[in-house]
N, C-alpha and C positions, 0 to 999 in steps of 0.2 A: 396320146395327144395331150398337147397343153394348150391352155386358151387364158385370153385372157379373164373370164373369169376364175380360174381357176386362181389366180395371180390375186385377184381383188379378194377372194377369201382368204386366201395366204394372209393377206394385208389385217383384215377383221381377226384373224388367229392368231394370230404372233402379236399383237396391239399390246402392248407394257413389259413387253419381253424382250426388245429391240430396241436399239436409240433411234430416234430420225435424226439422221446425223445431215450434219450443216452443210449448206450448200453458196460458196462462196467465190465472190468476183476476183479476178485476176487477169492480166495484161498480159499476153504474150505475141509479140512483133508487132507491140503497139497498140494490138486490140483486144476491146475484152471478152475472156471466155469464163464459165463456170465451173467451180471445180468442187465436186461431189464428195464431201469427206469421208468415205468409208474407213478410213484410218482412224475412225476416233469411234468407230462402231464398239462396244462391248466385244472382247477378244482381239481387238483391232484391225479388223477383217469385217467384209458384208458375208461370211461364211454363216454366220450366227441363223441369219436370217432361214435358209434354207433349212440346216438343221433343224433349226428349232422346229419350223412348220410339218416337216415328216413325223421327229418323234414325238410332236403332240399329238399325232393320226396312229399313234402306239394304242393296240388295246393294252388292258392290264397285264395279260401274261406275258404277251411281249415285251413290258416293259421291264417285269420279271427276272427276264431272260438277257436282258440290255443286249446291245448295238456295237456290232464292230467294223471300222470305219478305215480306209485308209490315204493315206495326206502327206503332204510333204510339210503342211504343218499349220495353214489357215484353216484349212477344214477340221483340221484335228483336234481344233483349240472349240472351234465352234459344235463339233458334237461333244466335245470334255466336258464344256459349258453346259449347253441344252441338258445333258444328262445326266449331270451334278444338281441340276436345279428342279428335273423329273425325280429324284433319286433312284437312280437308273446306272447298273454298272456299265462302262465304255470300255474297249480295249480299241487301239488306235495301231495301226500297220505302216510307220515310217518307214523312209529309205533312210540307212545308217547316215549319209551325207548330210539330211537336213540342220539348218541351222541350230544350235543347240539351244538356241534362246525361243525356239519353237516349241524342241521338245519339252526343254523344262517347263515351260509353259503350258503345256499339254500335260504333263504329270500333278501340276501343280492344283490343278482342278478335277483332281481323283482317278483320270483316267491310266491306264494300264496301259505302255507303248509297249510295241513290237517291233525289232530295227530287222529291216532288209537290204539286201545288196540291187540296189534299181538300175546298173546293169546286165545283172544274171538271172534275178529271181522275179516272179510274176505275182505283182502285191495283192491282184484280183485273185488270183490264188489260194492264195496264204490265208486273206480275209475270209474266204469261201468256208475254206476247212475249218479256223477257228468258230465260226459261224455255227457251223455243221456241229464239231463237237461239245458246241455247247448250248445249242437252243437261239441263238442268238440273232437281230435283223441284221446284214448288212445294210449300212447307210451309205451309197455313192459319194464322192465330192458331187457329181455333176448329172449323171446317168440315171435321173430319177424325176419323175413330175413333178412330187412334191419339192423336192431340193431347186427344180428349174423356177416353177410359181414361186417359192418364198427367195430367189433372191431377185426376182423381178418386183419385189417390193419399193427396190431401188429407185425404180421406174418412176414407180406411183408416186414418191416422194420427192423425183424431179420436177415431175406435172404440177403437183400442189405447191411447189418451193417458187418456179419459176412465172406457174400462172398462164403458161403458155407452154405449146409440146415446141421441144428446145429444135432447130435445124438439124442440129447434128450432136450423136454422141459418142464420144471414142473410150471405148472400153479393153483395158487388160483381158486378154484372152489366152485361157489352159485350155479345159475341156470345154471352154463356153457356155459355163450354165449360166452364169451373172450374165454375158451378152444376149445369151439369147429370152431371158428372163425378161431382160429390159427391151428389147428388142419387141415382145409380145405386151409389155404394158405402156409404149410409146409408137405406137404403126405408125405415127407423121413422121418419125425421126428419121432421119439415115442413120446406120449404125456402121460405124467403124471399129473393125479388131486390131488391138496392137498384142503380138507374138516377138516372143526375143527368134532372131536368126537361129535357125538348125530348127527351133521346136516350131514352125511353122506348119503345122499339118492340118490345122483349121485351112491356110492361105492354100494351100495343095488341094486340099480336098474340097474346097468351094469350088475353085480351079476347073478342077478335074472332072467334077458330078457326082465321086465318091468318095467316099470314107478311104483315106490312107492314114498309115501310122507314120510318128516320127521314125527318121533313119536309124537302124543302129547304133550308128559310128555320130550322134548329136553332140555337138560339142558339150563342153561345158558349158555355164552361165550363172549369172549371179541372181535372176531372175530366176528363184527357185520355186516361187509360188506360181508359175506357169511352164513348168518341166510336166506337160500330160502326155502320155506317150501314145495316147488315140482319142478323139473326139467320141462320141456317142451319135447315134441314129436320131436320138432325141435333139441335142442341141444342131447340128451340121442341119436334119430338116428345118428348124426355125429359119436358121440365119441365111440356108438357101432359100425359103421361099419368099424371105425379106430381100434378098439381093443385098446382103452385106458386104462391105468392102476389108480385106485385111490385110494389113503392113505389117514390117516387122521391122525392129528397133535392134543395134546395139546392146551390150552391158553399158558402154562410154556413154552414148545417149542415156542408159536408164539412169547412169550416176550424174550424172548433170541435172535430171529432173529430180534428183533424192535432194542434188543441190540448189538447186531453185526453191525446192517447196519448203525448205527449213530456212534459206534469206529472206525471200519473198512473204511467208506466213508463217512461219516457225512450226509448220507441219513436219512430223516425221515419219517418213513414207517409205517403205524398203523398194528394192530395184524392179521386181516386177509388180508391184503395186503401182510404181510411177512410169509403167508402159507409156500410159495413153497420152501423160502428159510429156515422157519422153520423143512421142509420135512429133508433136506440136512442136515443140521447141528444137526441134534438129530438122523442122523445114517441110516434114513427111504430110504432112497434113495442112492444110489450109485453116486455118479460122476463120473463122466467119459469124455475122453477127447469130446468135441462140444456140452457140457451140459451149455443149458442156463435156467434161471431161473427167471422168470417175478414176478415183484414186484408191484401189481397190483395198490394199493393207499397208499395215505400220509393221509388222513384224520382222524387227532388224535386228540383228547383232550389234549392238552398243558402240562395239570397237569398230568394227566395219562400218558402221553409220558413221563416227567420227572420223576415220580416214574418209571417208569421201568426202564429207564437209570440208574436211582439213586443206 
């Protein structure tokens, strides 16, 4: 179980370790909503947050022993971080596809990757054994209390930014920890998930009453920080017992909203990072007035950020 306290001490723990990142007005179909910059978070990801608040719940041996992690490439960055600055070794378990501007970014802060093939091999796996033969915690992206409280940190910084619990907030949804994070540090809110097509297994499985995995045969997508190929028991209970709502978006929506937020603000927000505002601005979503709208990461390919602007 997570609760909201659990979240508020998340908040007091991680205090100088995280940015409060800026929470800023913006028009869309006329009207204004808020848009939650977790792009400009340290790592460029609200991933930081999570992380960080688990491995400071490290005892000493454990930390010892460091942490191996596995991500397509926001989380990965965010435990490289946290445990660059524990000094604490990390080994990090990509799928070979990830953007290389992840990985390198991920190496770049000491951590040791691992590349897998994400559709033959099973990363929870791999992590497990590495784990095993070396002493070592696994850190979930998503599948963990401490990882769900610290990135409902989010939350708490909407509440204080806005002054008021916002109507609605549409949040980028993988495994739903950031949703449902926020979800538990905002009860007035409605909370809306936005999922690229194919990986919709949050929307299924609220759906449904169970936990389903994505299909096999999931397309691809350019939205590669929301390719989770199963929710967890932990985030699916939150967001059931909230009655959250989930849609899902387009790549062409997501690139439209990478487009927006770099004319509109000069934000650089990668494709599933600007799910939720890709939700808004392709019609899927209403605005309305105390709609804020969480911009999850920046983490782009340079070149591919510039052809879509382009």
């Amino acid at each position: 179980m997570v609760t909201i306290t659990d979240v508020e001490a998340a908040q007091d723990r991680i205090a100088g370790c995280v940015e409060r990142t800026p929470l800023i007005e913006a028009r869309v179909a006329g009207r204004p909503v808020w848009l939650k910059c977790e792009c400009l978070q340290t790592g460029r990801a609200f991933k930081l947050r999570g992380a960080t608040n688990r491995l400071l719940q490290l005892s000493a041996g454990q930390r010892d022993a460091g942490v191996v992690a596995f991500s397509s490439g926001n989380h990965a960055q965010g435990v490289a971080i946290a445990a660059k600055r524990l000094g604490m070794p990390a080994t990090i378990v990509m799928p070979a596809d990830a953007p290389k501007v992840k990985a390198d970014a991920t190496r770049s802060h000491g951590a040791e990757v691992i590349f897998y093939d994400r559709r033959t091999e099973d990363r929870e796996a791999i992590a497990g054994r590495l784990a095993e033969e070396r002493g070592a915690v696994v850190v979930p992206s998503f599948d963990d209390p401490a990882i769900v409280a610290g990135q409902g940190t989010v939350g708490l910084e909407i509440l204080e930014q806005l002054g008021r619990s916002p109507a609605m907030i549409v949040v980028p949804t993988g495994g739903g920890g950031l949703a449902s994070g926020i979800a538990l540090a905002c009860p007035d809110a409605e909370i809306v998930c936005i999922e690229p097509e194919g990986w919709d297994d949050m929307r299924r499985s609220l759906e449904g009453g169970a936990i389903v995995p994505v299909e096999t045969d999931a397309p691809d997508t350019l939205c590669d920080a929301l390719q989770t190929p199963r929710v967890s028991a932990i985030t699916f209970g939150i967001l059931q017992a909230r009655g959250a709502r989930v849609l899902t978006i387009t790549d062409e929506e997501a690139c439209e909203a990478v487009r927006f937020a770099w004319r509109e603000h000069g934000l650089v927000v990668e494709p599933g990072g600007a799910a939720a505002l890709a939700a808004l601005l392709a019609g899927k979503v209403e605005p309305r007035e105390g709609t804020v709208v969480v911009l999850s990461g920046g983490n782009i390919d340079p070149a591919l950020h510039a052809r879509i602007i382009g």
